[in-house]
ZAMARGU-4260 file (C-alpha; in steps of 0.2 Angstrom, whole numbers, plus 5000, padded with zeros to 4 digits):
<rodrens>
0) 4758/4767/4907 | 4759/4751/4895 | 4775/4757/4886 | 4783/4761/4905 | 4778/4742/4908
5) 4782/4734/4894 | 4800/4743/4899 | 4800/4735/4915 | 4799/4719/4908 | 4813/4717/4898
10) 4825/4722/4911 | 4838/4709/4916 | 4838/4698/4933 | 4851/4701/4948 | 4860/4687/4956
15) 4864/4685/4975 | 4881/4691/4978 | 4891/4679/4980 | 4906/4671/4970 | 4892/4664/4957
20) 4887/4684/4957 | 4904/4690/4952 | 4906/4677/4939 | 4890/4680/4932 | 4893/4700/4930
25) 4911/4695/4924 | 4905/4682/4910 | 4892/4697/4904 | 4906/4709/4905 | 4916/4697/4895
30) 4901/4696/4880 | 4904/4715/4879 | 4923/4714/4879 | 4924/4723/4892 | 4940/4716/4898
35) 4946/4724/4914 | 4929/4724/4923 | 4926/4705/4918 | 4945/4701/4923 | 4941/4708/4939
40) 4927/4702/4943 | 4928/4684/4939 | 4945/4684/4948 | 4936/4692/4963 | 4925/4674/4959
45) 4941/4665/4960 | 4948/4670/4977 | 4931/4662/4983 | 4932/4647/4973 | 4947/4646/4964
50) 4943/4629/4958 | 4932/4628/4940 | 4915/4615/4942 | 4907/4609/4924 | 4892/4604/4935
55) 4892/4621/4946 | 4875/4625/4933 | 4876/4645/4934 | 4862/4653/4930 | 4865/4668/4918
60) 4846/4672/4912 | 4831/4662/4911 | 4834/4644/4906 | 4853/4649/4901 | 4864/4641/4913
65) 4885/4640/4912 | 4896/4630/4921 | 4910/4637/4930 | 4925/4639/4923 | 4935/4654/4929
70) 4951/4652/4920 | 4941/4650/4902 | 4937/4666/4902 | 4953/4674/4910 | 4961/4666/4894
75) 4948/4672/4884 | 4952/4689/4892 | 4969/4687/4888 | 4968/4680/4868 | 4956/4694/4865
80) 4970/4708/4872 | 4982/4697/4860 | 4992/4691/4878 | 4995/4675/4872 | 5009/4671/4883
85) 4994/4673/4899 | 4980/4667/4889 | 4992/4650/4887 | 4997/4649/4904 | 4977/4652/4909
90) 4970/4639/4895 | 4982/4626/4898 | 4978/4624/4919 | 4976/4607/4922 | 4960/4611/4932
95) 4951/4617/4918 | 4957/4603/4905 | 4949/4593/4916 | 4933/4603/4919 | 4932/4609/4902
100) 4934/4590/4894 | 4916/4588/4885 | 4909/4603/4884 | 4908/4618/4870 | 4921/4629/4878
105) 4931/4615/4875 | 4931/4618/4856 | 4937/4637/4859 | 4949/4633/4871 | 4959/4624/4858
110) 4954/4635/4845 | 4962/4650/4855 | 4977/4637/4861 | 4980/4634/4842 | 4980/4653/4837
115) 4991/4658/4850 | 5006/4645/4847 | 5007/4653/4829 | 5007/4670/4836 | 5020/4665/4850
120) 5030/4655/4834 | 5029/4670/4824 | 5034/4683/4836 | 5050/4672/4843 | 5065/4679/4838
125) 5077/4669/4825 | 5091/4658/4834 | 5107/4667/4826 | 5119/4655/4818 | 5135/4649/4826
130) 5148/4660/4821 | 5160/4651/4809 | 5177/4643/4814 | 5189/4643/4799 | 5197/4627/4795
135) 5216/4632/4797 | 5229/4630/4784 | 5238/4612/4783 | 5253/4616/4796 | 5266/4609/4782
140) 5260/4624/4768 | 5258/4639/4781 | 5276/4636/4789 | 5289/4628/4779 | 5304/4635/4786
145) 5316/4647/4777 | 5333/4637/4777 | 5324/4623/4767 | 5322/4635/4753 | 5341/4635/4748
150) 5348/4616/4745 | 5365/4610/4746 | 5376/4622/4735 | 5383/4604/4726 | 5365/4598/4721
155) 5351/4609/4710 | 5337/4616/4717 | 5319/4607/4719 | 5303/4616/4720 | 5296/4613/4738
160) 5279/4602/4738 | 5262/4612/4740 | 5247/4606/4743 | 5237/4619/4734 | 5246/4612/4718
165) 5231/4599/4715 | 5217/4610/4720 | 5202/4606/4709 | 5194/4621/4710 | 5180/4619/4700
170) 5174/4602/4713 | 5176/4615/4728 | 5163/4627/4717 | 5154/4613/4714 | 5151/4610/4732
175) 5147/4628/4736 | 5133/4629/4722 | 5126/4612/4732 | 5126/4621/4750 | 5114/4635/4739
180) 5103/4623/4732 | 5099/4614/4750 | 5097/4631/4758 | 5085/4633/4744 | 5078/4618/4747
185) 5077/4622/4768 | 5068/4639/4766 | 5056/4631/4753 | 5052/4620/4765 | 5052/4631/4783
190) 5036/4640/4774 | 5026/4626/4781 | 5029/4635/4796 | 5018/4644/4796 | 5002/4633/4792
195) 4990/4636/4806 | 4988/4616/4805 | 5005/4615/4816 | 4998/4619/4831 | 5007/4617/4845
200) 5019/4608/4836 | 5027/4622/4829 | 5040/4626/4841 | 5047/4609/4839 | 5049/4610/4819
205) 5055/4628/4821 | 5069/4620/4834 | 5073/4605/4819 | 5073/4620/4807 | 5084/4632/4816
210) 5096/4619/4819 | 5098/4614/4801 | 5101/4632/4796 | 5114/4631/4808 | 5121/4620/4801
215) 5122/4623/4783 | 5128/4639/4790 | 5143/4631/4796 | 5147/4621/4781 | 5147/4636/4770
220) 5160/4645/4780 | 5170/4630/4780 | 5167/4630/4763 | 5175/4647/4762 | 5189/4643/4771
225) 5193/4629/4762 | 5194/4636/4745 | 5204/4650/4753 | 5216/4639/4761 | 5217/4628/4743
230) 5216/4614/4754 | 5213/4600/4741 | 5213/4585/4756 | 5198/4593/4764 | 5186/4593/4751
235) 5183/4576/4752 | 5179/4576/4772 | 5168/4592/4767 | 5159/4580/4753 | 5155/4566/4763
240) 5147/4578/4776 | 5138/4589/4764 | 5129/4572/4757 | 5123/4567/4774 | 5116/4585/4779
245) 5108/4585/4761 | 5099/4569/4767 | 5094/4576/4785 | 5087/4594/4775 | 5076/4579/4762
250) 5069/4570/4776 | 5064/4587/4787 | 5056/4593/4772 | 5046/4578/4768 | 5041/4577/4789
255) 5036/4593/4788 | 5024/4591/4772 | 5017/4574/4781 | 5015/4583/4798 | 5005/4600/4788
260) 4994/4588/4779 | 4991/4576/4794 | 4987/4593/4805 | 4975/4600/4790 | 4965/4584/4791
265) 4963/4584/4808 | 4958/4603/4808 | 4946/4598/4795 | 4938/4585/4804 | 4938/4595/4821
270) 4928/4610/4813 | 4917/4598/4804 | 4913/4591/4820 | 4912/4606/4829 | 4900/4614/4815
275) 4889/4599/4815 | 4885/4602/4834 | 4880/4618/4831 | 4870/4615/4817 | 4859/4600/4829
280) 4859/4613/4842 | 4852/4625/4831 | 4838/4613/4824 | 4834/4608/4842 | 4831/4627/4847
285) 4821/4632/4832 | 4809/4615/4833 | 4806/4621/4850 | 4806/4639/4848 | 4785/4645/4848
290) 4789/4660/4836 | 4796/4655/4819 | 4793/4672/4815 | 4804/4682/4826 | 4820/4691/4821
295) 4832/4680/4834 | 4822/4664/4825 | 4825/4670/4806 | 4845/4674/4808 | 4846/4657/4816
300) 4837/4649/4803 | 4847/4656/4788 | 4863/4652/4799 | 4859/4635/4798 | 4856/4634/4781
305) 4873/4641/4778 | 4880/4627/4790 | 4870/4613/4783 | 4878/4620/4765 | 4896/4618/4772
310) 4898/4602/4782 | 4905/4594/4767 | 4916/4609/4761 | 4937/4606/4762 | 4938/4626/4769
315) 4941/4624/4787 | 4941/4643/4788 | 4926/4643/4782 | 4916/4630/4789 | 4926/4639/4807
320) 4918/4656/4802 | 4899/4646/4798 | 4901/4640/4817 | 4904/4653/4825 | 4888/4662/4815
325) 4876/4648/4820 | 4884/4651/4837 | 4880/4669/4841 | 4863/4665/4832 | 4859/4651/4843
330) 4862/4663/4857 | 4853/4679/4851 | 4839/4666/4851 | 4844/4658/4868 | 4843/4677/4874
335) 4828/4683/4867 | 4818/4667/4873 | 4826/4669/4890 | 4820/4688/4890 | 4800/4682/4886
340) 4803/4670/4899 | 4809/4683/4911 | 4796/4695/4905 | 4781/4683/4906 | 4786/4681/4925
345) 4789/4698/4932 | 4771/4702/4922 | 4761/4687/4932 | 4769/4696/4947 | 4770/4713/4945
350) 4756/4716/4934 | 4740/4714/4945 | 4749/4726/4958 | 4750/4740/4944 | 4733/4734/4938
355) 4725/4738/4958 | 4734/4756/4958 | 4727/4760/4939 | 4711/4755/4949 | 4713/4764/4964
360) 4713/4751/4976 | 4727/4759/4986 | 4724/4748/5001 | 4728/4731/4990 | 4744/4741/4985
365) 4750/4747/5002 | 4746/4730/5010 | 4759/4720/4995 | 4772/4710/5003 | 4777/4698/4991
370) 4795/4709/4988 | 4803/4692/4985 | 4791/4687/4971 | 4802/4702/4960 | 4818/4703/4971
375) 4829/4697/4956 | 4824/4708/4946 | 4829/4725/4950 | 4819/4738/4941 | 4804/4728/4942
380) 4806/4727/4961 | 4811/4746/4962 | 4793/4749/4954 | 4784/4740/4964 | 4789/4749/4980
385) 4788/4764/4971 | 4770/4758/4967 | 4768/4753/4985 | 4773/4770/4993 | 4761/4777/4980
390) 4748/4769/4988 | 4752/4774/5005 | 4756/4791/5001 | 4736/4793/4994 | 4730/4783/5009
395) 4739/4797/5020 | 4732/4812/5009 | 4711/4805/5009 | 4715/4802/5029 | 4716/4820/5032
400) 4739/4818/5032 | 4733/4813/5050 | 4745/4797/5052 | 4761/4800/5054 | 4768/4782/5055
405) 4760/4780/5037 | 4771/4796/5030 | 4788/4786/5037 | 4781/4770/5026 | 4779/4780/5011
410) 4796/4788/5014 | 4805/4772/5020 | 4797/4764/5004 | 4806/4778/4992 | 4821/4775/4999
415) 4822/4758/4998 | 4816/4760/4979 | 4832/4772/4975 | 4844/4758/4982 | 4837/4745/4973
420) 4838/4756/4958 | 4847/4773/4958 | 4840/4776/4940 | 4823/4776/4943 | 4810/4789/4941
425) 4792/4788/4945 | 4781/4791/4929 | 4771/4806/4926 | 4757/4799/4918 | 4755/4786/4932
430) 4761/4797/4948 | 4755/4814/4956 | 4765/4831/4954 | 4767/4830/4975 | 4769/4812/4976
435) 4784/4814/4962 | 4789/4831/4972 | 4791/4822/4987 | 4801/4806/4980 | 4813/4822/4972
440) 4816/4826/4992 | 4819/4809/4999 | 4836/4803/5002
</rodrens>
């Protein structure tokens, strides 16, 4: 009978059903990434309310309350299915920028913003290069026309003028080996890319990036065509213009390096920041937790000691990966204080009700009205009408099974005890063979 109460006690509450009930489900449902149901759910909360409330004070368990923010956790929903494309649009709604501003989501909401423009960067495909135009051959050298060959049959002949005559050959493979060297120099660079730091800046440096490959794209085949053509008046345009896109590829580089090491400071700082919350958070919780002793209070303890050993570290992935440690210890805690809390309650209320049947005072039992006392609470409610229509059924069996209108209490209690809990099943140790035969029967 202890062990079947002690059970009783630990069971989560149930909310009224209402949009705060479907969000509440669908935030639980989103802790056991259980995608669809919570997706569902808390969009089921949204067509009631589709506006999020950072003061709306949900309460999940015990003291735990949230504020309501719908579109957080659809996004969430998305960035863990790695949808980044929804998660973005859900994030970034200008509702929940507003709502969000100040509070811990926050902090995730960028993180998982941040994450996801690198995987949309990465997943874009490349911007094909222009094809080439080739520069055509000066008009004088690809059409001289045939009777200027032969001159006058009283004067010699004269070799016709050519403009490939002077064509320094080795400047124009001079110039080629440049265009190597700075698309060399480009794809150095473009591995900055990459640096999580970016952010959502990175579609803007891949945009600069791509248009400079274009580019260098089009001065090699120009560069082809030129040395083809042995066009030695275009190599000094090509020069000129090769010396300027050299300058333009220098300063993107060096922008580049400025803006990776500008976003890795601020990175720094922002998980440095976010770390040091938890790690006051956690303090706060352990200094007010009663049990130093309990598993929930150990784990966070040693979290916070790992914390407390990173806020000065220059590793943002790991100071990142230290937060979210002292995160989910802070909140086994949170949950395992909101579970004695819960447990302490339903046992002032239920307790003395299955203290009266142990004793046999039937008529206390059948008499309790107080439903609403354990009415969030499901299990523990469905036990107590159990308990109740125990109660009733003995007082029916030592008055002879004489009173009728008893017998329909005892049945209408059992079936309101299987709606309010369709797993439950009344103990043998505490319940007679006939008492539990006839909750078997009762629909």
């Amino acid at each position: 009978m202890r062990l079947w109460l002690l059970g009783l006690l630990l069971l989560p509450a149930l909310a009224l059903a209402d949009y705060k009930s479907d969000y509440k489900e669908g935030v639980a449902a989103a802790e056991r990434q259980e995608w669809a149901k919570a997706d569902a759910l808390i969009q089921r909360a949204m067509a009631e309310k589709p506006d999020p409330d950072a003061r709306a004070n949900i309460r999940m368990y015990g003291q735990v309350y949230l504020p309501y923010l719908p579109q957080f956790y659809l996004g969430l929903s998305a960035f863990s299915r790695k949808d980044c494309a929804k998660a973005t649009e859900w994030l970034s709604d200008p509702r929940l920028v507003t709502a969000a501003r100040g509070l811990r989501e926050e902090n995730r909401r960028l993180m998982m913003l941040r994450t996801c423009a690198t995987r949309l960067a990465e997943a874009a495909p490349a911007t094909p290069a222009p094809a080439p135009t080739p520069t055509p051959a000066p008009a004088a050298a690809a059409a001289a026309p045939r009777a200027a060959a032969s001159p006058p049959a009283s004067q010699p002949a004269r070799p016709a003028a050519s403009s490939s005559a002077a064509f320094d050959s080795n400047r124009a493979q001079a110039l080629e080996s440049r265009l190597a060297r700075m698309s060399d120099k480009l794809k150095a660079a473009a591995q900055g890319l990459s640096d999580t730091a970016l952010a959502t800046a990175r579609v803007t440096w891949q945009r600069r990036n791509d248009a400079l490959e274009g580019e260098l794209a089009r001065a090699g085949a120009r560069a082809r065509s030129i040395r083809q053509a042995r066009d030695s008046g275009a190599l000094g345009g090509l020069e000129r213009d090769l010396a300027a896109l050299d300058a333009r590829v220098d300063k993107f580089a060096a922008d580049l390096g400025d803006a990776v090491s500008r976003g890795r400071g601020v990175a720094l700082a922002d998980a440095r920041s976010q770390l040091q919350r938890g790690v006051d958070a956690g303090a706060r919780a352990l200094s007010a937790n009663a049990d130093g002793q309990a598993p929930a209070a150990q784990a966070l303890r040693q979290a916070l000691e790992q914390g407390r050993s990173l806020l000065s570290s220059s590793d943002a992935t790991r100071i990142q990966s230290a937060s979210a440690a002292l995160e989910a210890a802070l909140r086994q805690l949170e949950t395992s204080q909101a579970r004695q809390a819960l447990a302490g309650q339903v046992r002032s209320r239920l307790g003395p009700l299955a203290s009266a049947y142990l004793k046999g005072d039937f008529a206390r039992v059948a008499a309790w009205t107080n439903e609403s006392d354990l009415a969030s609470v499901p299990a523990a409610h469905a036990e107590a009408l159990l308990m109740r229509a125990a109660a009733r059924f003995e007082l029916y069996v030592l008055g002879g099974e004489r009173d009728l209108a008893l017998y329909e209490q005892v049945r209408i209690d059992l079936r309101a005890a299987r709606r309010v809990n369709d797993q439950l099943q009344p103990s043998q140790k505490a319940y007679s063979p006939r008492f539990r035969a006839l909750f078997a029967s009762t629909r």
